[in-house]
C-alpha positions in Angstrom: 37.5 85.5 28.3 35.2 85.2 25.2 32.1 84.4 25.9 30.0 81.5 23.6 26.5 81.6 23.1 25.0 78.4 21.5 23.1 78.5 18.3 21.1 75.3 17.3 20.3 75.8 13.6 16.8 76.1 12.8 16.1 72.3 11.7 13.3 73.3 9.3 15.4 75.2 7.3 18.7 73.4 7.8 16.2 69.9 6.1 15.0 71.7 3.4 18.6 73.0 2.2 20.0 70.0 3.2 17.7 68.4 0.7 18.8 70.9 -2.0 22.0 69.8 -1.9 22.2 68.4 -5.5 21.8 64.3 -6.0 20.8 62.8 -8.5 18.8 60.4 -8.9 21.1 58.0 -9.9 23.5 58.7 -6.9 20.7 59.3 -4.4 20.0 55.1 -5.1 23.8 53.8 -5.4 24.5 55.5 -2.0 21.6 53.2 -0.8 23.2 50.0 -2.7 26.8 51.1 -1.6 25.1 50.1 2.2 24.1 46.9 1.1 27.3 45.9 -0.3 29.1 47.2 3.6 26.5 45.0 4.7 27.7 42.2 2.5 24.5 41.3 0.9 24.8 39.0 -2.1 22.3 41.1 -3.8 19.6 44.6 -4.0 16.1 44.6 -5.2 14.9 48.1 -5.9 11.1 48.1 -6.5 8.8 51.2 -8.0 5.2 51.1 -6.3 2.7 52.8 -8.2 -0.8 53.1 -8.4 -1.4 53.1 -12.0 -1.5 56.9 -11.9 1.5 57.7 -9.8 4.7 56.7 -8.1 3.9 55.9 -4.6 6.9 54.5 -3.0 10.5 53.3 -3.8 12.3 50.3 -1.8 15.4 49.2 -1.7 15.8 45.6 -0.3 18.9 43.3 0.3 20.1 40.6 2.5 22.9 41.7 4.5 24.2 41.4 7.8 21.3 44.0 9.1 21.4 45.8 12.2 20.7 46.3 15.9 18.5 48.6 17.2 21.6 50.6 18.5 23.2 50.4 14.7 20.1 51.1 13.5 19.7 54.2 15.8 23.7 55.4 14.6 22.6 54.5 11.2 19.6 57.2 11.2 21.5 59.6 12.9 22.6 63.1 10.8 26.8 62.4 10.9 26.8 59.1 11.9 30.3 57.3 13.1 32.8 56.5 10.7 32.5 52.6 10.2 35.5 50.5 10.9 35.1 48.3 8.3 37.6 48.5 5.7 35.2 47.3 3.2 32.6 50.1 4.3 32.3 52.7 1.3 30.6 55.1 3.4 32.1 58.3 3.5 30.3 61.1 5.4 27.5 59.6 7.6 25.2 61.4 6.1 24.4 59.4 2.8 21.6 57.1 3.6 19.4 60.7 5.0 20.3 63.2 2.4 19.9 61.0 -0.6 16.9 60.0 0.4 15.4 63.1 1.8 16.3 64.7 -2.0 14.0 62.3 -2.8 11.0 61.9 -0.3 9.6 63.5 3.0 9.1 60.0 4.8 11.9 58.0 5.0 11.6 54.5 6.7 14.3 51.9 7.7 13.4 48.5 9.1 16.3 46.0 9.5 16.3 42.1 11.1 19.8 40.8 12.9 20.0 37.4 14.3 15.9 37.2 13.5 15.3 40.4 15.6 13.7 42.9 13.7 13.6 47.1 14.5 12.8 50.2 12.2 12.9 53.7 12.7 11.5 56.2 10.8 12.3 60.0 9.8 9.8 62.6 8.6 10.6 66.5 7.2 7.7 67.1 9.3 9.5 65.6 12.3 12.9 67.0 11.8 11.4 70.5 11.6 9.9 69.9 14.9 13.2 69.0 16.9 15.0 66.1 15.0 12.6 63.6 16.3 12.8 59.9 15.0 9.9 57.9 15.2 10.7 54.5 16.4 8.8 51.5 14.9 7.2 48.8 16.6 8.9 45.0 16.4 5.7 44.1 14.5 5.3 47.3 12.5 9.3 45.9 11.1 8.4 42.4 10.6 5.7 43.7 8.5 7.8 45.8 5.6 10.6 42.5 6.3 8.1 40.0 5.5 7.1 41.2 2.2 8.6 39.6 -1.2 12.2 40.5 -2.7 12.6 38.9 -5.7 14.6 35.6 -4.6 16.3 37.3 -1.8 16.2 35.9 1.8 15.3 38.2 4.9 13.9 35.9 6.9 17.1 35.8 9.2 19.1 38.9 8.9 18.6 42.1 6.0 17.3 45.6 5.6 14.7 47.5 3.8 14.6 51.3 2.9 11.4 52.5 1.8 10.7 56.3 0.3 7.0 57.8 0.6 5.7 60.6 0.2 8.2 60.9 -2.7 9.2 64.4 -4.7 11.2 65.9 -7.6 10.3 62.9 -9.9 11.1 62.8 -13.1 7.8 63.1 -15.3 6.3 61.7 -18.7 3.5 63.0 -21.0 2.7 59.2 -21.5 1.8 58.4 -17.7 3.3 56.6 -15.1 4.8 53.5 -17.0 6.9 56.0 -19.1 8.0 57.6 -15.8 9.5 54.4 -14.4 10.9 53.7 -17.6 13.0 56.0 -17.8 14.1 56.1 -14.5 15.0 52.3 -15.2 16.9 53.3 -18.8 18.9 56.2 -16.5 19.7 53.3 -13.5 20.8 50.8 -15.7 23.2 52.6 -17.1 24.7 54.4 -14.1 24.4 51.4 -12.1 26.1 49.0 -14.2 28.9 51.6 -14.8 29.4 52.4 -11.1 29.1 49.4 -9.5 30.6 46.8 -12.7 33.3 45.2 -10.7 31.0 44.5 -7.9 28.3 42.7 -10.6 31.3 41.1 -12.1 32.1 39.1 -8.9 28.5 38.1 -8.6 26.5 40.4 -6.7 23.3 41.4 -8.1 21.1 44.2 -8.5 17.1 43.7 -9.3 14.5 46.0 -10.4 11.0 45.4 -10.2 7.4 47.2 -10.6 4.7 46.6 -8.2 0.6 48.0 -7.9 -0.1 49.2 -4.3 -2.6 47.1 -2.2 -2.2 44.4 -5.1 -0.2 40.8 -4.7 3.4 41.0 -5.2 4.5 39.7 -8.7 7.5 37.7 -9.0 9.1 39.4 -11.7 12.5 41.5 -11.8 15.2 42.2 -14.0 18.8 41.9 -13.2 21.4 44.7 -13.9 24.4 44.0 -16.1 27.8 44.9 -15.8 29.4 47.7 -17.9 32.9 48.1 -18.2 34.3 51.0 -19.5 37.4 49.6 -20.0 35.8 45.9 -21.7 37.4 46.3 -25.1 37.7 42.9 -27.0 41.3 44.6 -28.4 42.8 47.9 -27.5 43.0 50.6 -30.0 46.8 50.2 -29.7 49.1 47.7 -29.9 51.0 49.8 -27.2 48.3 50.7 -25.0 47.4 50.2 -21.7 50.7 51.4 -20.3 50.8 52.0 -16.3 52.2 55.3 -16.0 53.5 57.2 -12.4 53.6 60.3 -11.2 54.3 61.4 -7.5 56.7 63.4 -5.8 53.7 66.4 -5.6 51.7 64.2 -3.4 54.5 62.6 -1.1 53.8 59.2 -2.7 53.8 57.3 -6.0 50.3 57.2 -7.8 49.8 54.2 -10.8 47.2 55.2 -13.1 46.4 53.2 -16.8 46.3 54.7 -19.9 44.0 52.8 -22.0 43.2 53.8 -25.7 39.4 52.0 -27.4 39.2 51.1 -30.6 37.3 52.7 -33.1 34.0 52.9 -34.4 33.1 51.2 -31.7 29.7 50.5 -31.4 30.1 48.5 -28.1 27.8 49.6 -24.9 31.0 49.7 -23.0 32.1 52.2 -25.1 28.9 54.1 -25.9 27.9 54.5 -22.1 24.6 55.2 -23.5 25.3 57.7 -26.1 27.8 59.6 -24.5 31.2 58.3 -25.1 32.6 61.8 -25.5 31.5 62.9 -22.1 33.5 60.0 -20.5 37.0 60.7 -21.4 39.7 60.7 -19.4 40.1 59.4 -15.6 37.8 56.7 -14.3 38.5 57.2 -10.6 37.4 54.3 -8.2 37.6 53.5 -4.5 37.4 50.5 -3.1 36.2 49.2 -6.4 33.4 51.3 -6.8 33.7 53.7 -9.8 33.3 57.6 -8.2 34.2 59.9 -11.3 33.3 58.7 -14.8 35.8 60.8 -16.9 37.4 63.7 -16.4 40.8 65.6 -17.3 41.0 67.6 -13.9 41.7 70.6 -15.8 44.9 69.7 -17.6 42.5 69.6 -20.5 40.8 72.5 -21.5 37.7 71.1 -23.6 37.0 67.9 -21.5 33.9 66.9 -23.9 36.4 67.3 -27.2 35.7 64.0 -29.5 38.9 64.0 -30.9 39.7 62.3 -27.6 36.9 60.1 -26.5 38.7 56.8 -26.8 41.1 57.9 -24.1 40.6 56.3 -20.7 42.2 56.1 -17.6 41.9 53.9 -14.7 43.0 55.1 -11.5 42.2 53.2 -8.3 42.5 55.3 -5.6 44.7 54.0 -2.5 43.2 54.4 1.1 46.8 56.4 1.4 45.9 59.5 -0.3 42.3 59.3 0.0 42.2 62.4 2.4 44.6 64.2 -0.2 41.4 63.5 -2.9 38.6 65.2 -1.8 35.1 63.7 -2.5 31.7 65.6 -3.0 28.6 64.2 -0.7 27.3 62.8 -3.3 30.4 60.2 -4.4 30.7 61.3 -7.8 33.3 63.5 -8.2 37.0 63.5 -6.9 38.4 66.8 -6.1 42.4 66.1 -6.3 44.8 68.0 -4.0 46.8 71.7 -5.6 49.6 70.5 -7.5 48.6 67.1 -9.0 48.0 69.1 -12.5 51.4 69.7 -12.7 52.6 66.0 -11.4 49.9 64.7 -14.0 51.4 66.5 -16.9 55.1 65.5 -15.9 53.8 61.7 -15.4 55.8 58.7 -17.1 55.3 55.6 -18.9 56.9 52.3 -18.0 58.7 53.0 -21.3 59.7 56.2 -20.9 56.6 57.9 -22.8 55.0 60.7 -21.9 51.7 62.1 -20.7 51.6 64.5 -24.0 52.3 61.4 -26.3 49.3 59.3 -24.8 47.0 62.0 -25.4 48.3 62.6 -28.9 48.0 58.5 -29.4 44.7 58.7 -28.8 43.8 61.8 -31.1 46.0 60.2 -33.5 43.6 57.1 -33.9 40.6 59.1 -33.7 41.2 61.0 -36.1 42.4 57.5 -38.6 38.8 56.5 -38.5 37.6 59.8 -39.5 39.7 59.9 -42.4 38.9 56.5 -44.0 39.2 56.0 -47.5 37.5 52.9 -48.7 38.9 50.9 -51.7 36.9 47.4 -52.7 39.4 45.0 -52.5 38.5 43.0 -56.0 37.0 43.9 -59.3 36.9 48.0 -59.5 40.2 48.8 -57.5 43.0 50.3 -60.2 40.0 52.2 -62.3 38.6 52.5 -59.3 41.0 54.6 -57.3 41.8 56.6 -60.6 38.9 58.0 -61.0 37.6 58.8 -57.6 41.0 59.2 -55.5 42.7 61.6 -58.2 44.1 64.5 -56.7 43.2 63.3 -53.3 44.3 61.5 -50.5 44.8 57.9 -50.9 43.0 55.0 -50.0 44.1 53.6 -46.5 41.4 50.9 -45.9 40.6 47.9 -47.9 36.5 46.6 -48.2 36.2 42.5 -48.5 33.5 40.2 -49.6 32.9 37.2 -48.2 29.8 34.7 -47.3 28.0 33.9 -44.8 26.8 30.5 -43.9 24.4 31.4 -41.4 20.9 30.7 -42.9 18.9 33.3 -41.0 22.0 36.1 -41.1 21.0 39.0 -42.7 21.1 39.2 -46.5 24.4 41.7 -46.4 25.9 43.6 -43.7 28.9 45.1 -42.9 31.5 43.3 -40.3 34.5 45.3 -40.0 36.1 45.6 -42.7 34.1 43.1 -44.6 30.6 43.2 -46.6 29.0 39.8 -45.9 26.3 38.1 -48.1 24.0 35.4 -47.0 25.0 32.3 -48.8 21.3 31.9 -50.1 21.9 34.2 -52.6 24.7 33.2 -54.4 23.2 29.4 -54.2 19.5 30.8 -55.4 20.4 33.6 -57.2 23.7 35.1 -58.1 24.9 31.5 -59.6 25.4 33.3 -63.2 26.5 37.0 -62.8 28.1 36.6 -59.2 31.4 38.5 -60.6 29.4 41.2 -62.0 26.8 41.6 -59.3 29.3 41.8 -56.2 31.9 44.3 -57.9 28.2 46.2 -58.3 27.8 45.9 -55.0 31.4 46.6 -53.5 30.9 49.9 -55.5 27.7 50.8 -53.8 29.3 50.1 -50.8 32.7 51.9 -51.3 30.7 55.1 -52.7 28.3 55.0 -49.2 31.4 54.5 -46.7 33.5 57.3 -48.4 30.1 59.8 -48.4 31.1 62.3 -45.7 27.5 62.4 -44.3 28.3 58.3 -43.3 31.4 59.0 -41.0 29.6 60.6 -37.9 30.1 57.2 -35.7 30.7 53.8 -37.0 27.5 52.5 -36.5 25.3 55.0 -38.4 27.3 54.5 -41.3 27.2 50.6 -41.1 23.5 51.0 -40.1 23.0 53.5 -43.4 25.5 51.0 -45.3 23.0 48.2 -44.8 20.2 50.0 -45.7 20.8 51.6 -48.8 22.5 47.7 -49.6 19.2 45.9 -48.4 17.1 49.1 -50.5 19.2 47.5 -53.9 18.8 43.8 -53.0 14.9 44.3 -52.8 14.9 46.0 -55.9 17.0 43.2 -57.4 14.8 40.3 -56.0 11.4 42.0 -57.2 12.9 42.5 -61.1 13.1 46.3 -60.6 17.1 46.4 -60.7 
């Protein structure tokens, strides 16, 4: 018979790898909010308390269903129990410790149910002494309850997760107001992506700044949704298209293919400057986004920009979860061996192809990086012979037009249209309109079709304007 010898793993170690095992910020928090919307809450308040020098504490507040003192005690517990909740997006059990213990050596939960409030508390200082939790006192809870959320209600049931003793902050030269800046820019972002559909049907995330030891002030900001599918008009008149693929994983798995427009200057699109990096599969469960682009390795450059306006939507069903691995962290789905090979094979409603979708999308990239402008009035026949001889022709068409807006800009570029403020052909161009504008349409024409303009849509209608609103000054002030 083999004997078994019990080895209980050194807990001071065990917490300080455990700690190391790679959130991000960004994640650490949504795991916190992705509690609060099992809990049903209608809304989150995170708040950054400083003391005008450093950050002192972070809490996350919301006004759920709260807990017991025996769900409390599960909740705190390293591997809790799998929740039954359908709704629950809870994975592990280990979320709400590790991503905040990446983040802090004190973590401290007090929650209210039915008016009856509890907390506990864990320290690294305590697990490394034998997993011990430190219970709070009824009073000790009502206290951290009975502060101010924003507009949110605890008074009968919610909970509050506070961070101290915090660690592995980012850092600014500019001080502490810098710091919680960008850590504000970074959550906006990831939150709005990750948790869009959720903001979309109303529920709310808040951020607020606080001093420590000073009165609580009532102001927050509120999170906004983005989609990364919320294109006014798809890239394609033939796009999205629900394609299948199946047999590899016993089942039938639906994903869209969706193509964006281009020279889109849209914060959709842009997902803060890094449209390039989000291409391919947007992989959710249970409506909250997990992987934010992605080829699974059918691609073999997954950051090439010849294909950033190709994005997929896969929702993943409760079915095949256990098939797609995910990481601790929720960010990353790990699909099963073989679904390369069912990806590549995958059909269209229509019959088309995984290959042709991808080329689709290069296809359109690569139209709006080969624009040739052409004014549409005035210059066009000399125009075109003496720039476009010998080369490729002309396959977009610049308008004029007017703006009746009085405080619009004086010209900009819309599309595929220069607009002028209305004020200037009433105060000004009344005599040599004709002559002015095809002077203009030139300008604009010889700007668009400068290779140094065609890095992304909006530098080269930011650099159109300029160089246009440079003239008009010129103009205005006799120096023309």
């Amino acid at each position: 018979m083999t004997a078994l010898t019990q080895l209980t793993p050194n807990s001071k170690r065990l917490i300080e790898a455990l700690s190391h095992i790679g959130y991000s910020i960004e994640d650490s928090l949504s795991d916190l909010i992705d509690n609060s919307l099992t809990a049903r809450s209608s809304g989150t308040l995170l708040r950054f308390v400083h003391d005008g020098n450093h950050l002192q504490q972070i809490v996350v507040a919301d006004d759920g269903s709260g807990m017991t003192a025996s769900e409390l005690r599960e909740a705190m517990r390293f591997g809790s129990k799998k929740s039954l909740d359908p709704a629950s997006l809870g994975k592990f059990g280990l979320g709400l410790k590790l991503a905040s213990l990446s983040y802090c050596d004190e973590l401290t939960v007090c929650s209210r149910k039915n008016g009856r409030a509890v907390g506990m508390r864990w320290t690294v200082e305590n697990i490394g002494s034998g997993w011990n939790c430190e219970k709070l006192t009824s009073k000790e809870a009502k206290r951290e309850l009975g502060l101010r959320f924003a507009n949110l209600n605890l008074q009968e049931s919610g909970t509050v997760i506070c961070w101290s003793k915090l660690k592995n902050m980012p850092s600014h030269k500019r001080g502490i107001r810098s710091v919680i800046g960008l850590i504000e820019r970074r959550l906006r972002l990831h939150f709005g992506l990750r948790f869009h559909r959720f903001i979309e049907r109303s529920f709310r995330i808040m951020l607020d700044q606080q001093m420590a030891d000073e009165p609580i002030k009532p102001y927050w900001i509120e999170i906004d949704a983005i989609d990364p599918f919320g294109y006014p008009q798809s890239g394609s008149e033939y796009y999205p298209k629900l394609y299948s693929c199946g047999d590899v994983l016993g089942e039938e798995l639906h994903f869209e293919a969706h193509i964006w427009p281009p020279n889109s200057t849209d914060e959709n699109y842009r997902l803060g400057k890094r449209a390039s990096s989000h291409q391919g599969f947007f992989v959710y469960r249970k409506d909250r986004l997990i992987q934010a682009g992605g080829w699974f390795g059918v691609v073999n450059d997954e950051k090439e920009p010849h294909s950033s306006l190709a994005r997929i939507k896969l929702d993943l069903p409760e079915s095949l979860e256990d098939l797609f691995a995910l990481n601790v962290q929720k960010s990353t789905v790990i699909p099963p061996i073989g679904f390369q090979d069912s990806l590549v094979e995958s059909v269209a409603e229509d019959g088309s192809s995984w290959d042709s979708y991808r080329s689709d999308a290069t296809t359109i990239y690569r139209g709006q990086q080969n624009e040739k402008w052409l004014p549409r009035y005035g210059l066009g026949r000399g125009f075109k012979k003496v720039h476009y001889e010998g080369d490729a022709e002309p396959n977009k068409v610049l308008a004029l037009g007017w703006s009746l807006k009085e405080d619009a800009p004086l010209v900009e570029l819309k599309g595929d249209s220069l607009i002028f403020n209305r004020r200037l052909r009433d105060d000004f161009l009344i005599d040599s309109e004709k002559v002015l504008l095809n002077a203009f349409a030139f300008l604009a024409v010889e700007i668009l079709n400068d290779p140094q303009s065609k890095a992304s849509g909006a530098r080269k209608g930011n650099l159109l304007s300029e160089k246009l609103m440079e003239s008009l000054d010129q103009l205005l002030s006799g120096r023309f």
